[in-house]
N, C-alpha and C positions, 0 to 999 in steps of 0.2 A: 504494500500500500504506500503511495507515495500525493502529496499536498503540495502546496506553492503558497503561503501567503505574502501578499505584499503590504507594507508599512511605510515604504518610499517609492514614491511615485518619480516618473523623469521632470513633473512640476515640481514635487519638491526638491529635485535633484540641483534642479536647474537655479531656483532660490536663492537655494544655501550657497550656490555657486558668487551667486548675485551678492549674498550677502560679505561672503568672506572676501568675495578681492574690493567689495566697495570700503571694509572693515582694513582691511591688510595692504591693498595699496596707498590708500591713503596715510599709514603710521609711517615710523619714522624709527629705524627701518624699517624698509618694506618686507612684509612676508604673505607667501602663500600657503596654506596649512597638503603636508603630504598627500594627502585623498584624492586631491584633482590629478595626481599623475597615472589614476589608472584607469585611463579608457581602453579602449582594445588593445591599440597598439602597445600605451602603457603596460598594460600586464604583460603583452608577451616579450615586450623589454626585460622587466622584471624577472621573466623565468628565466631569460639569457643571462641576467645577472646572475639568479643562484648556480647558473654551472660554470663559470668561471673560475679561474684557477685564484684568483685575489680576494675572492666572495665564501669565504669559511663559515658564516652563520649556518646558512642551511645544511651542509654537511654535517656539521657538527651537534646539529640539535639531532640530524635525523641518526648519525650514531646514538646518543642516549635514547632515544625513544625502540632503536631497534634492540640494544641492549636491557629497558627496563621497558616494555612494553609490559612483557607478564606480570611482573611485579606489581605496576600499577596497577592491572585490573583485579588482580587478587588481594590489593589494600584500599580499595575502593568499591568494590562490586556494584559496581556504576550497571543500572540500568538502562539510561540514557547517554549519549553523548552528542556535547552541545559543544559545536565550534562558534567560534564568532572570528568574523574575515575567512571563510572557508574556500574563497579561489577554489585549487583545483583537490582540495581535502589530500592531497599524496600522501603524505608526513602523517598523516591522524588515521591511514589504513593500517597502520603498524597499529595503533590502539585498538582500532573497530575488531582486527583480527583478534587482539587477543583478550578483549570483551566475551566476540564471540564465541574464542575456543572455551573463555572460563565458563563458558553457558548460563551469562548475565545479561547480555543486550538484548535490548527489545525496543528502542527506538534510537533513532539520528537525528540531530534539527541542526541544520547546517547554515547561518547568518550570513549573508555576503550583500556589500549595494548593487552589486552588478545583476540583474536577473538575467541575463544573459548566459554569465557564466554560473551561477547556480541552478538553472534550467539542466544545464550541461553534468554541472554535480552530482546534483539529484538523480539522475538519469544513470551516471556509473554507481551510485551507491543503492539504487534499488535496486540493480543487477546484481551487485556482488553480495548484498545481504539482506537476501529474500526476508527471514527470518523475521528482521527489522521494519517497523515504521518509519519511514522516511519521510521528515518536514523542512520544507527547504524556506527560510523568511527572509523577504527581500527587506530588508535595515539596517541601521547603524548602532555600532557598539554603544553609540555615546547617549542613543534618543532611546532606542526600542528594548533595552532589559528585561523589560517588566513585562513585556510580550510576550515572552518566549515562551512557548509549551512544553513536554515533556515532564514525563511520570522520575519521583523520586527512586532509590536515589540518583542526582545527576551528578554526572561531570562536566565541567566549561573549561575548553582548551581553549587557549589563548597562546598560539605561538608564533615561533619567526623574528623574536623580539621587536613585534608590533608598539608592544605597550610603552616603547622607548623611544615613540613620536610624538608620544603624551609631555608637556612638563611637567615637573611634583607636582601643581595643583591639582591638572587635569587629571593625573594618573591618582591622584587621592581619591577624588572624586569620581572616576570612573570603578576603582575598588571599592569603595562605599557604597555603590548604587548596586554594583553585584552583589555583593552581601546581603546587601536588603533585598534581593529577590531570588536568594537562596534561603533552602532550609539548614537547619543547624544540624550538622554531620556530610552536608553534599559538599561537593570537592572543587576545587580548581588547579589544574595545571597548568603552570606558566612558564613560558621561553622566555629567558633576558641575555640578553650578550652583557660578556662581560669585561670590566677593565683591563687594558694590557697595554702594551706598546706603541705608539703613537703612528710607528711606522705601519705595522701591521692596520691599524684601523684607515686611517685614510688610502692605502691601498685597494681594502677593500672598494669605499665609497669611490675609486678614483684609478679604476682598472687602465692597462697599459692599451687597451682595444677602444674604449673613449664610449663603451657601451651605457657606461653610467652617467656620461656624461648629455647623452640622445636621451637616454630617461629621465633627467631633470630638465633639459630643452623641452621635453615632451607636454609639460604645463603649459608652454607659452600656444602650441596646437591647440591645446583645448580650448582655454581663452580662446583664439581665433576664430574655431569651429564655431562654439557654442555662444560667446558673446559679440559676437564681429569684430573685434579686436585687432588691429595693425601691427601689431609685436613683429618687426623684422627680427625671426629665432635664431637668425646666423650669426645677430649683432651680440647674444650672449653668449660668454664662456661659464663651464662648468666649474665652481668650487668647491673643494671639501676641507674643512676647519677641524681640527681636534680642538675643543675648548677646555684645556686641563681644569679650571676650576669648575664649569659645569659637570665636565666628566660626560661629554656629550658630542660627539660629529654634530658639525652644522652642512648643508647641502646648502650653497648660495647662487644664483646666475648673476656676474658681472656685467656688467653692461662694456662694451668696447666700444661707445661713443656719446656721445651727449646724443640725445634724440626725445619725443613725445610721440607720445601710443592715446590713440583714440580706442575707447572700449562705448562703442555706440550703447549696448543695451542696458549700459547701466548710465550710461550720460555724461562720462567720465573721462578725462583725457591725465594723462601721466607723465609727469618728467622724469627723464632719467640721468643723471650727470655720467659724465664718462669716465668709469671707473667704479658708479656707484653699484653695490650689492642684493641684493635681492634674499634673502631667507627663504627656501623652500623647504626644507624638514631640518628637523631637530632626532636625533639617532643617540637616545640616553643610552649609557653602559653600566652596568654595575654593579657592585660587590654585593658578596652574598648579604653581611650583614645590611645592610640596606633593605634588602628583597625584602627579609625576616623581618626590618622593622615597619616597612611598606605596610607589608599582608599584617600585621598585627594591631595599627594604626586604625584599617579597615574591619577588624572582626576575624579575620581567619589567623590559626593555627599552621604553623610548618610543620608540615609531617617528614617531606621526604625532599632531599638536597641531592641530584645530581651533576656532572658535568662531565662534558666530552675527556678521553684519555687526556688531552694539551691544556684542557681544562680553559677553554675560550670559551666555551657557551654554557650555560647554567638552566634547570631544569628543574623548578620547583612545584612540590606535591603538597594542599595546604587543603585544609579542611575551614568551613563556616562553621567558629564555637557556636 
């Protein structure tokens, strides 16, 4: 059995779109919040990103997950499993399998804003697990929680170190709202990339193929498409910032010349000085003890701490007291 509900519409898509660069162009610096970089193309940027040779996140989460998959389902006995950002769900069949083999799953609800690509989702996970109810909800992590269906107890993965485009506030308040709409003993498992060497991280963000660089260009297309927007995207270069006191990559596009961008649909024209920066994601890193004081700030309990052998990505099992 498989559903679709939708919670965001391509009006409300479009909106928020409206609202954020009339919010974010206008500050000082300018920023555009991560989200808008994933329209078609965007995503399939993104997946060239994770097999790249300089892009260690995804391997490395997907090593612990293929090493503690059993683990988790036999300290969890999660009847449900709830992704939120579930793209193309890869990484979370290591879990569904070993749900399934513990003979505990019995539904999927897999969150993504793309209906498109969770059409696509839903589609490979009623194949692979008949067994399962499959709900697939078109929203956002940050508006639609409280929507989510699914029989206790659940589990909510949260990985890819998503949560690390959040800053503290937002990431307080995004674990605060989950908690409130979990019961007390259901689970969350969370991806965070973690602190390490400077070199190492802006490599990642800042491959030698300029892949990641077409993926932060990639915002100024959307604008274009979506709001008629004049962005000459050749005029920006891609930068990646380690910010030691944040403890955070910044994702910026430079501008290579003085210019002004008309964005018709919001009535809005933009200056840019030559040289000036743009913000387009914030990529927090972080120690474990942070996690632990995160999730405890919010209501949940650490139950279980992993990380890849080199120990780059980190992998926490935490329960709602």
């Amino acid at each position: 059995m498989t559903d679709l509900t939708v919670h965001l519409t391509q009006t409300d898509i479009v909106r928020g779109l409206r609202s954020d660069v009339l919010t974010g162009l206008a500050a000082t610096p300018k920023t555009l919040p991560p989200k808008w970089f994933y329209d078609a193309r965007g995503s399939e940027l993104f997946e060239e990103i994770t097999r790249l040779e300089e892009y260690y996140p995804t391997r490395a989460e997907r090593e612990v997950l293929a090493d503690r998959a059993g683990e988790i389902a036999e300290l969890t006995g999660a009847r449900t499993l709830v992704e939120l950002g579930s793209g193309s769900s890869e990484k979370t069949r290591l879990l569904l399998d070993a749900l399934r083999d513990a003979g505990t799953l019995r539904e999927i609800v897999a969150l993504d804003v793309s209906d498109a690509a969770l059409d696509q989702s839903v589609a490979v996970l009623r194949d692979a697990y008949a067994q399962a109810a499959v709900h697939g909800v078109v929203g956002d992590f940050t508006q639609h929680l409280a929507l989510l269906p699914g029989n206790a107890p659940r589990m909510v993965v949260f990985l890819g170190g998503t949560i690390g485009n959040l800053v503290p506030a937002e990431r307080a308040k995004f674990l605060s709202a989950l908690r409130d709409n979990l019961r007390a003993g259901e689970w969350l498992l969370l991806g965070t990339d973690l602190v390490k060497d400077r070199d190492t991280l802006v490599r990642a963000y800042d491959d030698a193929r300029g892949v990641t660089a077409e993926f932060n260009r990639n915002v100024l297309h959307v604008l274009n498409r979506e709001l008629g927007a004049d962005f000459d995207v050749a005029a920006f270069e891609h930068v990646a910032v380690w910010d030691e006191r944040e403890e955070w990559i910044e994702m910026r596009l430079r501008a290579t010349r003085a210019m002004r961008v008309r964005i018709p649909a919001v009535n809005l024209d933009v200056d840019f000085a030559d040289g000036e920066e743009m913000r387009t994601e914030v990529s927090a890193k972080f120690r474990p003890e942070r996690v632990a004081a995160e999730l405890a700030d919010a209501g949940f309990a650490l139950s279980d701490w992993w990380t890849d052998k080199l120990g780059r990505f980190g992998v926490s099992l935490a329960r709602a007291d």
